[in-house]
C-alpha positions in Angstrom: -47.8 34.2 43.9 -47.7 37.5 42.7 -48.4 38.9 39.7 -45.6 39.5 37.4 -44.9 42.7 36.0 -43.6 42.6 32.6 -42.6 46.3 32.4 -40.4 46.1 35.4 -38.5 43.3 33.3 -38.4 45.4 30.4 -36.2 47.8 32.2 -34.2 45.5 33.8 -33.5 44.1 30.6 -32.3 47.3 29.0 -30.3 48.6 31.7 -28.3 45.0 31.2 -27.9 45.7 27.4 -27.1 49.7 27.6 -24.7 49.5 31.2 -26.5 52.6 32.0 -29.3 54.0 33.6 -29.3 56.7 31.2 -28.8 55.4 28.1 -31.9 52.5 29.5 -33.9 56.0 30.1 -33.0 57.3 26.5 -33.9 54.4 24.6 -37.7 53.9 27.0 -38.3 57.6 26.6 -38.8 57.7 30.4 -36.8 59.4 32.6 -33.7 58.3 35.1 -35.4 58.1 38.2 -38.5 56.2 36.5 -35.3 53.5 35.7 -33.7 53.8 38.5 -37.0 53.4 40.4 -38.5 50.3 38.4 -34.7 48.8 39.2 -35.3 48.7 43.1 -39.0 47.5 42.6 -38.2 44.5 41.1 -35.4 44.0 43.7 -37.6 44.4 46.4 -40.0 42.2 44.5 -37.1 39.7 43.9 -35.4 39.9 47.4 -32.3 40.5 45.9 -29.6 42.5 44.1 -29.9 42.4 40.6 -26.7 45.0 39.6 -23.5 45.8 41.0 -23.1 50.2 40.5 -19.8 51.0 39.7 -18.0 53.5 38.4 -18.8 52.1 34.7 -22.2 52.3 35.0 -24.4 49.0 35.9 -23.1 45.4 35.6 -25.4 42.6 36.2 -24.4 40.4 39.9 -23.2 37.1 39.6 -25.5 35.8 42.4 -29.2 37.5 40.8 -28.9 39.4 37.2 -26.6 37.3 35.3 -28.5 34.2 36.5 -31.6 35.6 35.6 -30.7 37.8 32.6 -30.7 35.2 29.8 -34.3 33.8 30.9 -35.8 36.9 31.0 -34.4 37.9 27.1 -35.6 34.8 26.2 -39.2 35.8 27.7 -39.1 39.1 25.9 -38.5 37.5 22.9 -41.6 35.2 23.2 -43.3 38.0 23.7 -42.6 39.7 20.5 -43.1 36.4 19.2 -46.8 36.7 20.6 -47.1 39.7 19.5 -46.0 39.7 15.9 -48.0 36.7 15.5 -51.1 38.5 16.7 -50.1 41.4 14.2 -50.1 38.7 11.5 -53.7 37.2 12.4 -54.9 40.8 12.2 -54.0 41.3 8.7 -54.8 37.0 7.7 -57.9 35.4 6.8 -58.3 32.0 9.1 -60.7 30.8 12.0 -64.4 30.9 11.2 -67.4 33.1 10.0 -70.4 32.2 10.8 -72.9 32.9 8.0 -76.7 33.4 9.0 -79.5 33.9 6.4 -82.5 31.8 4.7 -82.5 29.1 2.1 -83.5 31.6 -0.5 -81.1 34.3 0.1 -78.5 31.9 0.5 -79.1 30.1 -2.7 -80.0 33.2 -5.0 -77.7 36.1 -3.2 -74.7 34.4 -1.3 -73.4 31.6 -3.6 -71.2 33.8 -6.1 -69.9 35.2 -2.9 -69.1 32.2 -0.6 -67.5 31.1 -3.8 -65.4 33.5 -4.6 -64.5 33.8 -0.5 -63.7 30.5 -0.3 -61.1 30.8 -3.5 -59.4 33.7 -2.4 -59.3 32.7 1.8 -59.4 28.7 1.8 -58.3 28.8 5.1 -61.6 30.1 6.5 -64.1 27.6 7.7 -67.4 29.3 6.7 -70.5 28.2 8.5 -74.3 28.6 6.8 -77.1 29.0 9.6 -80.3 28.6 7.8 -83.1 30.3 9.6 -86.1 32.8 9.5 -85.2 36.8 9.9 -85.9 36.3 13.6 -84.1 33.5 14.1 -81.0 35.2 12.2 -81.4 38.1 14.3 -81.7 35.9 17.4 -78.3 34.1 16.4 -76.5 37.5 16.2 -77.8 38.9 19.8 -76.3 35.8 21.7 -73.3 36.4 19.7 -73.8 32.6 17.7 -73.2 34.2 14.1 -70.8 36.3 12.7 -72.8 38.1 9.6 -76.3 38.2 9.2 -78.7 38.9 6.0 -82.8 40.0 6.9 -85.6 41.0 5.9 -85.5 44.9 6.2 -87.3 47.0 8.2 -86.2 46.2 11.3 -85.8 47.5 14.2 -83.9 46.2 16.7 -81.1 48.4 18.5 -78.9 44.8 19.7 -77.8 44.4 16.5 -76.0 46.2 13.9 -77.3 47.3 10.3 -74.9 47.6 7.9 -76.5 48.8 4.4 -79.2 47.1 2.1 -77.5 44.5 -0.1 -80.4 43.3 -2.3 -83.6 44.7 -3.3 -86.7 42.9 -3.4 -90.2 43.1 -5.6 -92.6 40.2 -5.1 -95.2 39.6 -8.1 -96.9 37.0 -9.4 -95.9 34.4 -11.7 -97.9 31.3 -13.6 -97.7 29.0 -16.2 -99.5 29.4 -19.3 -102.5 27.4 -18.0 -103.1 31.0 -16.4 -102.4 32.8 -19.5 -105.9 34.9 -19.1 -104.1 37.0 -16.4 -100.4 37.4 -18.2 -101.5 39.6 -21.0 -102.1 43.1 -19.4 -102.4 44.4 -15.8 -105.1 42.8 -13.8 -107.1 43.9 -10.7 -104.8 42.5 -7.8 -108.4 41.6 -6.2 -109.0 39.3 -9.0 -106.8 36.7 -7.7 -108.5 36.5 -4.6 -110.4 33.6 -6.9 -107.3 31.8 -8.1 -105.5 29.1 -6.6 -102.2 30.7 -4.6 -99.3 29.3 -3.9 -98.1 31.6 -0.4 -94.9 31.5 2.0 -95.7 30.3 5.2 -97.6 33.0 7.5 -94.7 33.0 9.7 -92.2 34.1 7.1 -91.7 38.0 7.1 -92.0 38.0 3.1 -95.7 36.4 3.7 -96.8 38.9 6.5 -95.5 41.8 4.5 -97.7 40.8 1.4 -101.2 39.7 3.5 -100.4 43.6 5.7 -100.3 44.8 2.2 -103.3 43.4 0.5 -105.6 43.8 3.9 -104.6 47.5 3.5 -106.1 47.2 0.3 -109.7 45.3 1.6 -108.2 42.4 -0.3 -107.7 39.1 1.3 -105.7 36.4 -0.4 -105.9 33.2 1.4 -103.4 30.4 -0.5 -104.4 27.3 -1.4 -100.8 25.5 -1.0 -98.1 27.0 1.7 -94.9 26.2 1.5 -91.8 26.5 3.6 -89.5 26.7 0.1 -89.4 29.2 -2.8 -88.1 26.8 -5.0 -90.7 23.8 -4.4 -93.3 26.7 -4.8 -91.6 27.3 -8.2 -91.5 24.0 -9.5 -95.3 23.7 -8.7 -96.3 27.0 -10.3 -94.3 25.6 -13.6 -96.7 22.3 -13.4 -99.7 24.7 -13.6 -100.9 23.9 -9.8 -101.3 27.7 -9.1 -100.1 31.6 -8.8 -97.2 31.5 -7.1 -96.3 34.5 -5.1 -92.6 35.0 -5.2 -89.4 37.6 -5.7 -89.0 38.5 -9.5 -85.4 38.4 -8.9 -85.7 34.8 -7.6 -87.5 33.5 -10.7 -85.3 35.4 -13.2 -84.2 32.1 -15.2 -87.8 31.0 -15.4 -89.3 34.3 -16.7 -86.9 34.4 -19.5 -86.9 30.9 -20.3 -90.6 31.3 -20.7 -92.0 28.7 -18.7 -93.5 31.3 -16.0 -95.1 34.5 -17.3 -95.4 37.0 -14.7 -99.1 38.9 -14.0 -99.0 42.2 -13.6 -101.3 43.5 -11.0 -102.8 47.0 -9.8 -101.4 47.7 -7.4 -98.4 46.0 -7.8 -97.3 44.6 -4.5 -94.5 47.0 -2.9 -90.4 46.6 -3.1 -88.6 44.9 -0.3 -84.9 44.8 0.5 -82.3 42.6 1.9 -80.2 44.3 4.9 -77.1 43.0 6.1 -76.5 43.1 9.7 -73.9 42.2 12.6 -73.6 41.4 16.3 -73.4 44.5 18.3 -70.4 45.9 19.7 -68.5 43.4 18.0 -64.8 43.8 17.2 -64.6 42.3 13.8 -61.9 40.0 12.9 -60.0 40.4 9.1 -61.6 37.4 8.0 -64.7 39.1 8.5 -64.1 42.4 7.3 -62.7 41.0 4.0 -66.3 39.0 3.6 -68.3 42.2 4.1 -65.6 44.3 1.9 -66.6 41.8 -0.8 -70.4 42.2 -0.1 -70.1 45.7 -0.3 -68.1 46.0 -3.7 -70.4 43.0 -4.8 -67.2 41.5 -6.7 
């Protein structure tokens, strides 16, 4: 079966509503012979007549144009139809975004915004994919999530990076079973001999810490690891040991009192949160409206 060729029909359809070659011509900005042309190709294509030529112009044959005429409007119209509707998806949040970042940035950066997403577009099934900067970076190369949030620097030219969304500055925090350490600014070595309470190795907020300390000749080995931020809080408020954590991420705590951060020299360094996208992917509105909201941080 051959393939049909919807621009052939498309002529054929307006030289049946204008009677004319030349008023068909006018109102495809193309010229005469173009018509006239497309006209015998999908007679030829057809095996049949299609018009009658008379003095009047062109009038459709009984036996092939007016048979055919009223199915091929109604295709036409379906294909508006397709068309308009596809027009309307563009510009309508629905389907799915898939959402890929860690526990922790999940629970202290995205909520407000999944929130407020989910008010204004409730049609939009968002998914959370919990995972480790590499395995969020790994979800956007085999095109499995939709938005991504990492641990910056990276450098990876298959993915996108948008823009930093969230700034980072570990310290140390401990209850006042430590409060020998919270009242100044202590030697950062000096807690080489206190119990810590450490990331595991294989997060990149852990590696980044241990790189920076070795750089100083100062090793900090934890006594407890932990997978969470938040069980690693609740045990640094019981008096178990230093926890080593984001200062944003224990904001609550620090001015509630029941953690008193130690200030070291030197003060561990900044990080940041980037935000980051499949790449070469054509984004859809519902996605573009998430990362619109991101960005304006409303």
């Amino acid at each position: 079966m051959s393939m049909v060729n919807l621009e052939l029909y498309k002529v054929f359809y307006s030289v049946a509503k204008c009677g004319s070659l030349t008023k068909a011509a006018e109102e495809l900005y193309i010229s005469q012979p173009a018509v006239s042309q497309a006209i015998k190709q999908l007679e030829r294509s057809l095996g049949g007549k299609l018009f009658n030529r008379t003095h009047k112009g062109m009038e459709l044959s009984d036996t092939g144009g007016k048979q055919i005429f009223p199915i091929v409007e109604q295709a036409l119209r379906l294909f508006e139809t397709a068309e308009s509707k596809y027009a309307e998806l563009k510009d309508t949040a629905t389907g799915v975004i898939r959402i890929c970042a860690s526990d922790t940035v999940s629970t202290h950066f995205l909520l407000p915004y999944i929130k407020a997403y989910h008010e204004k577009f409730p049609d939009v099934n968002l998914i959370l994919q919990n995972g480790t900067s590499s395995e969020t970076i790994e979800l956007l190369k085999n095109k499995k999530g939709d938005v991504g949030f990492v641990n910056l620097p990276i450098d990876d030219s298959d993915i996108t990076l948008m823009n930093t969304v969230m700034q980072l500055h570990d310290t140390f925090v401990a209850s006042d079973k430590f409060s020998e350490l919270t009242a100044g600014t202590v030697d950062l070595k000096r807690l080489q001999d206190y119990p810590l309470l450490m990331l595991e190795l294989s997060t990149a907020t852990r590696q980044a810490i241990v790189s920076f300390a070795h750089s100083h000749g100062i090793h900090l080995h934890p006594e407890i690891e932990l997978a969470s931020l938040e069980l690693m809080t609740e045990l640094a408020k019981t008096g178990i040991g230093i926890a080593c954590i984001p200062r944003e991420f224990v904001k609550h705590e620090l001015e509630a009192g029941t953690l008193k951060e130690i200030k070291t020299s030197p003060s561990l360094p900044s990080r940041a949160i980037g935000l980051a996208l499949p790449k070469d992917e054509s984004l859809t509105f519902a996605v573009k409206e998430f990362l619109k909201m991101i960005e304006n941080k409303k």
